[in-house]
N, C-alpha and C positions, 0 to 999 in steps of 0.2 A: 504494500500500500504506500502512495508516496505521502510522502510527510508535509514537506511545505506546500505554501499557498500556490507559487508558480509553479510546481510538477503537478498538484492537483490541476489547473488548468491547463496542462500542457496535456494530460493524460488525455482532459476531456476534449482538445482541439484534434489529438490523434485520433479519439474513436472517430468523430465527426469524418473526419480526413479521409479514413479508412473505408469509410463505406461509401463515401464518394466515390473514391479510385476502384473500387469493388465494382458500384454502377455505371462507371465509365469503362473499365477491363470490359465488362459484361457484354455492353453495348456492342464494342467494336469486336467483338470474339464473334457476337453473333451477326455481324454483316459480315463479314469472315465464310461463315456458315453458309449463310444465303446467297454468296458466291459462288461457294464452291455447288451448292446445289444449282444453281441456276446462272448462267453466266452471261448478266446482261452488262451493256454500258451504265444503268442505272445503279444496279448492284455497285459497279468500281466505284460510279461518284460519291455513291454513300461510304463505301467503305472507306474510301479517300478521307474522305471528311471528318469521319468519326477519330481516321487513328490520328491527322493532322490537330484535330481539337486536342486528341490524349496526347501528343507529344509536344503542345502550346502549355497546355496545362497542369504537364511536368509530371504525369502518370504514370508514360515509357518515356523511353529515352530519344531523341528525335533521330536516332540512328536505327533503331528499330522499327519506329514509324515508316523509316525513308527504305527499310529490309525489306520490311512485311510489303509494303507498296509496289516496289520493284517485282515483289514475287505475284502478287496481283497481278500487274497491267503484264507480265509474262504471262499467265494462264491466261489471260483474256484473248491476249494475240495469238497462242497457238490457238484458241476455241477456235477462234477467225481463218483461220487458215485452213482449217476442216472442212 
C-alpha cells in the first residue's frame, strides 16, 4: 500500500492510465482483426488511424505503429494483386 499522499495519487492516475491504454490496445488489435478478415481500403484507413492515434498518445511506441502499418498496407497490396 503506498504510504504518502503523492504515491497514493500516482497509484490512482496509473489505474486510470491503465485502462485507457487497455481500450486503446483493444481498439486497434481489433481493426487488426477486421483486416485480416476482410481486406478493404477502408479497413487500412481505420487501422491506420487507430495505431497512428496509439502511437501520438504514447500507448506503443511510434516505431511499432510505423511496423504494424508497413505490414498492413503489405497485405493489402499483395490482396490487390490476386
Amino acid at each position: 500500500m503506498p504510504i504518502t499522499v503523492g504515491a497514493i495519487r500516482k497509484q490512482r492516475a496509473d489505474v486510470v492510465k491503465t485502462s485507457v491504454n487497455l481500450r486503446i490496445k483493444a481498439k486497434f488489435k481489433q481493426a487488426i482483426v477486421n483486416l485480416h478478415k476482410k481486406v478493404t481500403k477502408a479497413n487500412l484507413a481505420k487501422a491506420f488511424s487507430l495505431l497512428d492515434r496509439a502511437a501520438k498518445k504514447h500507448t506503443i511506441h511510434p516505431n511499432k505503429a510505423s511496423r504494424l502499418k508497413s505490414r498492413l498496407a503489405k497485405l493489402v497490396s499483395a490482396s490487390k494483386k490476386k
